[in-house]
C-alpha positions in Angstrom: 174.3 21.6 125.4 173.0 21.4 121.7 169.3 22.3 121.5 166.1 21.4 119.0 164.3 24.8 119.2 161.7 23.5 116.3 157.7 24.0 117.3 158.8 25.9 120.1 157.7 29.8 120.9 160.4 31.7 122.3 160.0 35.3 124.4 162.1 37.9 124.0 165.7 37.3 125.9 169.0 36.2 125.7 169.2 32.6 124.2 173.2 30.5 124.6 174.0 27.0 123.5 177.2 26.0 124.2 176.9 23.1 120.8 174.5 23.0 117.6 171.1 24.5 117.3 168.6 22.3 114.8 165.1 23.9 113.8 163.3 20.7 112.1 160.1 22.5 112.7 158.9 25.9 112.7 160.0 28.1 115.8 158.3 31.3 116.5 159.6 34.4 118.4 156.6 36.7 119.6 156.9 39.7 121.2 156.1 43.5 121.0 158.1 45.3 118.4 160.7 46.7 120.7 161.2 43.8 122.1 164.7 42.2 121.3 165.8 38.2 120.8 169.7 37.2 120.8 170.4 33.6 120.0 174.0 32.9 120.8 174.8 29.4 119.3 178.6 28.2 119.8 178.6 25.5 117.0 176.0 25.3 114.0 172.5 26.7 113.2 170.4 24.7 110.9 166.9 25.5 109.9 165.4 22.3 108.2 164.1 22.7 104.4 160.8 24.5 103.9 160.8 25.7 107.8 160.3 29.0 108.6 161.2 31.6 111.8 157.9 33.5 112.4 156.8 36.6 114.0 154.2 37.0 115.9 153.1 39.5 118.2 154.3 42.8 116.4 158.1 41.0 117.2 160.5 42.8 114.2 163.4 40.5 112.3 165.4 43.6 112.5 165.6 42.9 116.7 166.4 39.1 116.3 170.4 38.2 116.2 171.8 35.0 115.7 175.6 34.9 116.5 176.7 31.5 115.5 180.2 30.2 116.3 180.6 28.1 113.4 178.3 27.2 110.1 174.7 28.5 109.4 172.5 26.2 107.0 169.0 27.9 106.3 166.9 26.0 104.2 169.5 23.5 102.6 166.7 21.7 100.3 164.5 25.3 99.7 161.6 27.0 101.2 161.1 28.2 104.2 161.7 31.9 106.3 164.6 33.3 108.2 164.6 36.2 110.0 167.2 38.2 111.5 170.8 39.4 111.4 172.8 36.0 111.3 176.7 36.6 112.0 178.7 33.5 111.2 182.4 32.9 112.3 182.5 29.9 109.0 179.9 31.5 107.0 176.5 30.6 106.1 174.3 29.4 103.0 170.7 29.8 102.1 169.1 27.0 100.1 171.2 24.9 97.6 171.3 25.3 93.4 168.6 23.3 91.6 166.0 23.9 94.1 162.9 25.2 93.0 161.1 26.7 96.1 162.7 30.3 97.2 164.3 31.0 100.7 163.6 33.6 102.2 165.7 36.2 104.8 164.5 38.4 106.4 167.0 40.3 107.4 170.6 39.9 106.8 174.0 37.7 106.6 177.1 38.0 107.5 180.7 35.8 108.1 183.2 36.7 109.8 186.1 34.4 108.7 183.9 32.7 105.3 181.2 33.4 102.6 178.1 33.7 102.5 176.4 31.6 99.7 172.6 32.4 98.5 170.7 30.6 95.7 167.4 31.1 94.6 167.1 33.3 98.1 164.9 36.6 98.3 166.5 38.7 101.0 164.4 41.1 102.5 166.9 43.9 104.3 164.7 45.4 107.2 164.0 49.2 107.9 166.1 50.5 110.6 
C-alpha cells in the first residue's frame, strides 16, 4: 500500500511500501545513534515543500536509507530537510530553479538508472 508518513515519529526498523510514500508534514526518526532506519518505498518518495526529516534522539542521517523504486521529489517548491542516503532507480531532484528558500540534504543521492538534479540545495555529506 501507499503511505502518508507526514507528523508521524518513526523507531528505528525496517520500513516497505509496496506504492508511493508522501511526507506533507514533518516526520521524525528518533533513536540512539547506532540505531539504523531503512525505508524501502517501491514507487515514489515525495517530501512536501518547506518539510523537513528530523532527528531526534541522538538518531544519525548517515544510518537512515531510503531505497526508492522509482522517482524521489524533496522539496519541489524549496525549504525544508532531508536526511539520509536516498537511492533512486529513476533519479531524484531537490527543490526546483527560481526558488528562493534552500533545501537541504543531509546526507547523500544517488540513481541508479537517471540523474540526480539539485538547485539551490546545500548537501551536507555525513561523517562515516
Amino acid at each position: 500500500a501507499s503511505g502518508n508518513i507526514g507528523g508521524r515519529t518513526l523507531a528505528p526498523g525496517l520500513y516497505t511500501w509496496d506504492g508511493d510514500v508522501t511526507i506533507p508534514n514533518d516526520v521524525t526518526v528518533a533513536g540512539a545513534a547506532g540505531d539504523v532506519w531503512i525505508f524501502q518505498v517501491a514507487n515514489t518518495l515525495d517530501l512536501a515543500s518547506a518539510r523537513n526529516v528530523v532527528l531526534a534522539g541522538g538518531a544519525l542521517a548517515k544510518n537512515v536509507f531510503w531505497q526508492v523504486g522509482t522517482f524521489a521529489t524533496i522539496n519541489a517548491g524549496g525549504g525544508g530537510t532531508m536526511v539520509g542516503t536516498i537511492i533512486s532507480q529513476a533519479g531524484a531532484s531537490f527543490s526546483t530553479a527560481g526558488n528562493a528558500a534552500i533545501t537541504t540534504l543531509n546526507g547523500r543521492a544517488l540513481s541508479l538508472g537517471a540523474s540526480v538534479t539539485v538547485v539551490n540545495t546545500v548537501i551536507n555529506v555525513p561523517a562515516p
